[in-house]
C-alpha positions as CSV (number, residue, x, y, z in Angstrom):
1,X,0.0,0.0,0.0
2,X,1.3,3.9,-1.1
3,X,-0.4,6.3,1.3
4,X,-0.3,10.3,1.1
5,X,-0.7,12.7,4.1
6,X,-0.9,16.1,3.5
7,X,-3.7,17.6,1.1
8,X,-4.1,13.8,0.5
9,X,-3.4,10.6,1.9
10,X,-3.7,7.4,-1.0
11,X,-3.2,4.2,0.5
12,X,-2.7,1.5,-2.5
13,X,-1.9,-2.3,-2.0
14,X,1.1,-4.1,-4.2
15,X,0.7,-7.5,-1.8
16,X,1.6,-9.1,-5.2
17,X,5.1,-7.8,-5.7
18,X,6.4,-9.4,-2.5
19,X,6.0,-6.1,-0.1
20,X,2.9,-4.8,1.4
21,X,1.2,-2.0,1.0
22,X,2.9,1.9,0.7
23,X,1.8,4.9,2.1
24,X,2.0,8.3,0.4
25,X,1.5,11.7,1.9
26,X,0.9,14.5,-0.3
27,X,0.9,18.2,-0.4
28,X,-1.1,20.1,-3.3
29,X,-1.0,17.5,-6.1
30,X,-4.6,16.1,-7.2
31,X,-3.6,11.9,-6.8
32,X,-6.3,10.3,-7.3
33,X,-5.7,9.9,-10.8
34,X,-2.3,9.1,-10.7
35,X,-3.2,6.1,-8.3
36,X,-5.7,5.2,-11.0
37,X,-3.2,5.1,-13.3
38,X,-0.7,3.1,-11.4
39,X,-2.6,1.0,-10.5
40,X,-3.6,0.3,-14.7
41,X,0.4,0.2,-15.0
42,X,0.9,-2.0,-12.2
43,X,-1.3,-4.6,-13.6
44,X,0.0,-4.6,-16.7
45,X,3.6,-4.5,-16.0
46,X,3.9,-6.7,-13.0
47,X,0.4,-7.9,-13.2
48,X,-0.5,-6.7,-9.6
49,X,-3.9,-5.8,-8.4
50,X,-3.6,-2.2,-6.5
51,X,-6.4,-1.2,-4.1
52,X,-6.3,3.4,-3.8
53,X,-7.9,5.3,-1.9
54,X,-7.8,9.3,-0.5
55,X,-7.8,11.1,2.8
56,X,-7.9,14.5,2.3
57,X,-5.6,16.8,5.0
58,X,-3.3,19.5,4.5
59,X,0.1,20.1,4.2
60,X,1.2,21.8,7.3
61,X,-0.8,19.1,8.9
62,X,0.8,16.4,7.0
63,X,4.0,17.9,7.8
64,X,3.3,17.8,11.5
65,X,1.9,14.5,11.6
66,X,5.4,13.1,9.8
67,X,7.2,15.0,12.7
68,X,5.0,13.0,15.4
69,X,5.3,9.8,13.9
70,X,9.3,10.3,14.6
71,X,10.6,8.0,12.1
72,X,7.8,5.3,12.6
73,X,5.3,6.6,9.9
74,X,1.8,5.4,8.9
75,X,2.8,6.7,5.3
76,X,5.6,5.6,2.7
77,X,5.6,9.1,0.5
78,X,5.5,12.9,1.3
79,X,4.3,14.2,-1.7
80,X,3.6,18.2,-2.7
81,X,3.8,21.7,-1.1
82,X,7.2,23.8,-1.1
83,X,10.2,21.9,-0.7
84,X,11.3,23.8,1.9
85,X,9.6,21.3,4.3
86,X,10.9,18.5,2.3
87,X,14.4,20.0,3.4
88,X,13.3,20.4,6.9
89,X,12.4,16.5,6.8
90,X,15.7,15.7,5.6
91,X,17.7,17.8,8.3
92,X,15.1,15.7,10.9
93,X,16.4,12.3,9.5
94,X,12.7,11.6,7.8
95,X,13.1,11.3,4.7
96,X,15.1,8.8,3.1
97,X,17.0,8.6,-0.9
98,X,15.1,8.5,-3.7
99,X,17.3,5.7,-4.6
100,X,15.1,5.6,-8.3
101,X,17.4,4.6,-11.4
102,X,19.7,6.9,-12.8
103,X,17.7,7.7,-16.4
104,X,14.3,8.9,-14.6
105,X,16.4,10.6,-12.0
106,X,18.3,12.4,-14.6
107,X,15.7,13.1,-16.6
108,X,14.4,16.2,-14.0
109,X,16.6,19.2,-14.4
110,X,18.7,20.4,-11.7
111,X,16.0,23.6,-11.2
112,X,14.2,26.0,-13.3
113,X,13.8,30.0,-13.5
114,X,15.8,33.1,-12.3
115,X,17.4,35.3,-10.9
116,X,16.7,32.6,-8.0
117,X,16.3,29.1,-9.6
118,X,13.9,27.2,-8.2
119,X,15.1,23.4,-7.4
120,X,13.3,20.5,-9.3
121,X,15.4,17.9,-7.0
122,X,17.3,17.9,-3.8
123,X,21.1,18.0,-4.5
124,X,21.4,15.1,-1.7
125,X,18.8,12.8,-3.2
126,X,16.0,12.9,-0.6
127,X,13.2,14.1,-2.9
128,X,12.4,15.3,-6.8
129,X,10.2,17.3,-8.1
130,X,7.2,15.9,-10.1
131,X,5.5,17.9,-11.8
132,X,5.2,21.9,-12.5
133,X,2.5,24.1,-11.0
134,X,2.2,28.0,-10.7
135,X,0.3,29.7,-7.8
136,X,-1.6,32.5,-9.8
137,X,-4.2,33.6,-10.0
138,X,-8.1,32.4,-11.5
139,X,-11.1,34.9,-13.0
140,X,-14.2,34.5,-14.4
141,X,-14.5,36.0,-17.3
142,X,-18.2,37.3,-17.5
143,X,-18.0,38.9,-14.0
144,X,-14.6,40.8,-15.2
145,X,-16.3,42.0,-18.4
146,X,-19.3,43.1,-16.4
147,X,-17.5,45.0,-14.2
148,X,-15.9,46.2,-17.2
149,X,-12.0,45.3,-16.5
150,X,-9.4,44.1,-18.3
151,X,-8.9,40.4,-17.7
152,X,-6.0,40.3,-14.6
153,X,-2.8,39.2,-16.4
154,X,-0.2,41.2,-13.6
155,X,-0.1,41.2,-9.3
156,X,-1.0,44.5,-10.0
157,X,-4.3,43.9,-11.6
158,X,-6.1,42.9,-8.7
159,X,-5.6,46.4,-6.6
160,X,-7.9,48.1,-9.5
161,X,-10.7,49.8,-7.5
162,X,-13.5,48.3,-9.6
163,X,-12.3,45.1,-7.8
164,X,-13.2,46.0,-4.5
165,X,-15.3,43.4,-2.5
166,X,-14.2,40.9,-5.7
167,X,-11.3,39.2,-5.0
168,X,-11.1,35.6,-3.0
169,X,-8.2,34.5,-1.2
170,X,-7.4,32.1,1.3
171,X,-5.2,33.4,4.5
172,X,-1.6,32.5,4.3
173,X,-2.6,31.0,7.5
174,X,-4.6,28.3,5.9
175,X,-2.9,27.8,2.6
176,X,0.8,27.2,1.9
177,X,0.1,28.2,-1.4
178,X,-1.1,31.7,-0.2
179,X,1.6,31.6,1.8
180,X,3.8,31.6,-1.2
181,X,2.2,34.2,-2.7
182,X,2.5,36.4,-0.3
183,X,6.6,35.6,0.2
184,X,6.7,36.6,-3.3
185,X,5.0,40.2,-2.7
186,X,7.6,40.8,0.3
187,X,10.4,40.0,-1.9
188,X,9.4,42.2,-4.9
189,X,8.9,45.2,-2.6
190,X,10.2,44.6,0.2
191,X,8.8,44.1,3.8
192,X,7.2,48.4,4.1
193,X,5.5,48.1,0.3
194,X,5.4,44.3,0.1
195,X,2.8,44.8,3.0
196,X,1.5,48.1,1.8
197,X,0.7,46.1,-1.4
198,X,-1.0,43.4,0.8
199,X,-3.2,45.7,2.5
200,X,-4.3,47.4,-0.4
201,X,-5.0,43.7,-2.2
202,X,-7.5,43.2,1.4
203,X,-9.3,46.3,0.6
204,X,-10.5,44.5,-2.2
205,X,-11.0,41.3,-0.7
206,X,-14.7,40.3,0.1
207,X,-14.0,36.7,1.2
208,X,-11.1,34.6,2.9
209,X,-11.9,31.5,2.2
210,X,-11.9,28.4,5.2
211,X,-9.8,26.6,2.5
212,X,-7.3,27.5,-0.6
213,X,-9.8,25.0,-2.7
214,X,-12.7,26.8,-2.3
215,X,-11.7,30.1,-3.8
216,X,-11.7,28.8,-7.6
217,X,-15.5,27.5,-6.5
218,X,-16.6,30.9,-5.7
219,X,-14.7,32.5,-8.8
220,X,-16.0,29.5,-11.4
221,X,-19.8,30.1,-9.8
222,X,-19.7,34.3,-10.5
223,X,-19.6,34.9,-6.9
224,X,-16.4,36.4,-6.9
225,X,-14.6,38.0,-10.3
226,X,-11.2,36.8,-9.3
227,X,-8.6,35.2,-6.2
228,X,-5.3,33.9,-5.4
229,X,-5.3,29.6,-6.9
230,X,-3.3,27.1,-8.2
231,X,-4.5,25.2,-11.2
232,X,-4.7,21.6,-10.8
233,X,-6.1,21.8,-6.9
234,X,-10.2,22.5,-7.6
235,X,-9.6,25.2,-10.5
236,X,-9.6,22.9,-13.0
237,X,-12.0,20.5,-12.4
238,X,-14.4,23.3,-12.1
239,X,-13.1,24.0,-16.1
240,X,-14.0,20.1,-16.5
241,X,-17.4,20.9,-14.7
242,X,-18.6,23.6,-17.0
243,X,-17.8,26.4,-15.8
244,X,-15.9,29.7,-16.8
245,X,-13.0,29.8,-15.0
246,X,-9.3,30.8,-16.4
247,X,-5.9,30.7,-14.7
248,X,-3.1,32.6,-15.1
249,X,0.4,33.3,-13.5
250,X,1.8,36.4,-13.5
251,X,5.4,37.1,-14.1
252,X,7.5,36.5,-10.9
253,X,4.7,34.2,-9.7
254,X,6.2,30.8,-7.5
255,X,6.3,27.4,-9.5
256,X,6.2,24.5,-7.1
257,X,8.1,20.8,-8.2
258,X,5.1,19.1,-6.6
259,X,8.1,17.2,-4.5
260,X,7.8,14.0,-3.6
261,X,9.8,11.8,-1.0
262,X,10.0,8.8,0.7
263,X,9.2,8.6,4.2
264,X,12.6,7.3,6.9
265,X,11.0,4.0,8.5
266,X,8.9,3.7,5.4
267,X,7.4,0.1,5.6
268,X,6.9,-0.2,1.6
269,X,9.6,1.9,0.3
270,X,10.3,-0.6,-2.8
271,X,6.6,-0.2,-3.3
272,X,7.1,3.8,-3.2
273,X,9.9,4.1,-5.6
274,X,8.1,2.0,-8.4
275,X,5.1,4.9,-7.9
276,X,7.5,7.7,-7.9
277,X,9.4,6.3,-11.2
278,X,5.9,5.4,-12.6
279,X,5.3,9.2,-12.2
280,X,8.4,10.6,-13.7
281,X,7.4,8.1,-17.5
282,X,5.6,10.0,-20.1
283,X,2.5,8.0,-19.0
284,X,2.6,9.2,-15.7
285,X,3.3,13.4,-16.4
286,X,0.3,13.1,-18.7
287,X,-1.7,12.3,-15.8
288,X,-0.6,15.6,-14.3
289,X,-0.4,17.5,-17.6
290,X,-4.5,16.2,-18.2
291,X,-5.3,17.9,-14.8
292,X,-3.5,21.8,-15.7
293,X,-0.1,21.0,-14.6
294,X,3.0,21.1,-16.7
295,X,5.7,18.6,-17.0
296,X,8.6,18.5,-14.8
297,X,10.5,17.3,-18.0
298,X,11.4,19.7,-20.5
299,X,10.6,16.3,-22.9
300,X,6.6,16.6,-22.7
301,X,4.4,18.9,-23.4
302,X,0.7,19.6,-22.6
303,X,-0.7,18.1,-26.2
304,X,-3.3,15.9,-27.6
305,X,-6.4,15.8,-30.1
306,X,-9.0,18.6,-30.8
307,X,-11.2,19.1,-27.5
308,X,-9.6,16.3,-25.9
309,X,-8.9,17.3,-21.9
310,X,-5.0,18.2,-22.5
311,X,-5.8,21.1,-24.5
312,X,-8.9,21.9,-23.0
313,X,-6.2,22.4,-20.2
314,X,-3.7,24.4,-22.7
315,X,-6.7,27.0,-22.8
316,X,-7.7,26.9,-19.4
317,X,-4.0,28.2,-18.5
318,X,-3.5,30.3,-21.3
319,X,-2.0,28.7,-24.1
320,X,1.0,27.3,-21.9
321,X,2.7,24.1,-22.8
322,X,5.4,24.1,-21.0
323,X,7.4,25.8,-18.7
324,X,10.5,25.1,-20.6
325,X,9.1,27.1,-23.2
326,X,9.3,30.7,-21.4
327,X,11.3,32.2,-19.3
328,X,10.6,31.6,-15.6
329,X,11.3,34.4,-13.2
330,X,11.1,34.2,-9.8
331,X,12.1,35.9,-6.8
332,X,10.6,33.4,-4.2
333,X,13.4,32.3,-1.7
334,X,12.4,29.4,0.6
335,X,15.4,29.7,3.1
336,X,14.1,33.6,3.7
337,X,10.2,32.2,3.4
338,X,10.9,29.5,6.1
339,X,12.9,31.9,8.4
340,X,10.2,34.9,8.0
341,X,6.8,32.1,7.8
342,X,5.9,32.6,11.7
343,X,6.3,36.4,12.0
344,X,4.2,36.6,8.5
345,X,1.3,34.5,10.0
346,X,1.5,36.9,12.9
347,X,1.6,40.2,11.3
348,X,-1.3,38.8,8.9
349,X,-3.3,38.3,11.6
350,X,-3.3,40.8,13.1
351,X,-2.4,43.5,10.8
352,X,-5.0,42.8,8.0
353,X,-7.3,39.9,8.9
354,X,-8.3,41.6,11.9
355,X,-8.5,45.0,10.4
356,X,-10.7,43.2,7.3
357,X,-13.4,41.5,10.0
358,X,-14.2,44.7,11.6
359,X,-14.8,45.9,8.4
360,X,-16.9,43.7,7.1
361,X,-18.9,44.0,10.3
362,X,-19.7,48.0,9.6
């Protein structure tokens, strides 16, 4: 069995291979079509039967609950989020190598984007990245045009005064996504603007959502014209649902690996390394690149026939088919993001999400 802890625990069941069952935790990453997919690939390669299934958490409470297990985990895998906790992991002694064979490790870049490169896999071996996803922003269209404003393409965009009461976010508190986001704004101004620029994005916030998922609901239904997203998590399988929803990512905006790593104490980590090299084959980036995700490859691309889901995907995010393709820039450091995440939570808080409730009560 594979399980996943974090925005998702999977547990799947390769009995038949001679080990029992893994157990993944994951970050961000949408897996249950992945597991799907393994477990068709399984079968036919080794002709194993593989049970999956989901638990849904997040990841700072997947990270904590790999922290209590202390090396005696109820998972196999870490997968998704920033690696920044993967690297705190790893300096704890839980994680252990890859250990995956030297083609499909190879075949992930060293990192992507500047002036600072973002790592695709841990110089020491203990995780790699697998698959590429921005944290931009989503829109709906009609309620843009209606409030007659440009489509957001920029940061910038969203501080338009037409906007105010429109915007959806989730508190950095919640989401490490938001989290991100919001590291991003304090690097490109600094901490006085950066939060200036923060403040001014509240005063056009109408909602904070309980969860980071639920802000590409409210967009896709019209109850919100725009908000703070990542593509593959909600946004778009509201796309696949019908509605009109688009994603974009504005220059300088984070691009998460999607990091996966196996667990120290792991009971199935033979089990866990056949699923991580399963996801690394072109098979298993399609999976990712069918759900708005890019390839952590510069080898695929997001392509297939006329109205299939791959390019209903390409226009969902723009016309992107691959981050190898542009140019990635990013300012996003996670050794100053780790270092500064406490005293951000706390100056949110207190600064704006205090400030925005008693608002919303006048």
């Amino acid at each position: 069995m594979v399980r996943l802890i974090a925005a998702l625990a999977v547990a799947t069941t390769l009995s038949t291979l001679g080990f029992p069952s893994p157990v993944l935790a994951q970050g961000s990453a949408p897996i249950e079509g992945d597991l799907k997919a393994f477990a068709d690939y399984a079968k036919e390669r080794w002709n194993v039967t593989v049970k999956v299934s989901a638990i849904p958490a997040g990841t700072p409470v997947a990270y904590g609950r790999i922290v209590e297990w202390k090396g005696k985990p109820d998972a196999d895998i870490f997968w998704g989020g920033e690696s920044a906790l993967f690297e705190k992991l790893a300096e704890q002694k839980l994680l252990q190598k890859v250990e995956i064979g030297k083609p499909v490790w190879d075949s992930v870049p060293a990192s992507i984007g500047k002036p600072k490169p973002i790592p695709l896999k841990d110089k020491d071996g203990y995780w790699i990245g697998t698959a590429l996803e921005p944290y931009g922003l989503v829109y709906n269209p009609k309620r843009i045009q209606r409030l007659g404003v440009s489509e957001p393409k920029e940061w910038d965009d969203l501080l338009n005064p037409k906007l105010k009461g429109e915007v959806a976010q989730c508190a950095p508190t919640r989401s490490s996504s938001s989290n991100a986001t919001y590291e991003v704004m304090l690097s490109l101004y600094g901490e006085e603007k950066g939060w200036e620029w923060l403040t001014r994005l509240a005063a056009n916030t109408g909602l904070f959502t309980a969860r980071s998922r639920d802000v590409p609901t409210v967009v896709a239904k019209g109850e919100f014209a725009a908000g703070f997203a990542v593509p593959s998590y909600m946004a778009f399988e509201e796309k696949l649902a019908g509605f009109d929803i688009r994603f974009v990512a504005p220059k300088y905006a984070f691009v998460t690996p999607e990091p996966m790593a196996v667990l120290a104490g792991a009971r199935n980590p033979k089990a866990a390394r056949a699923f991580i090299e399963f996801l690394l084959t072109e098979r298993g980036q399609k999976v990712f690149m069918e759900r708005g995700l890019f390839s952590i490859s510069p080898r695929f691309k997001v392509q297939g026939a006329p109205g299939s889901t791959a390019e209903l995907a390409v226009e969902f995010t723009g016309g992107v088919r691959s981050y190898f393709d542009r140019d990635v820039a990013n300012v996003y450091d996670e050794a100053v993001a780790a270092k500064r995440s406490e005293a951000l939570k706390t100056r949110f808080r207190s600064d704006l999400e205090a400030k925005w409730e008693e608002l919303k009560k006048k």
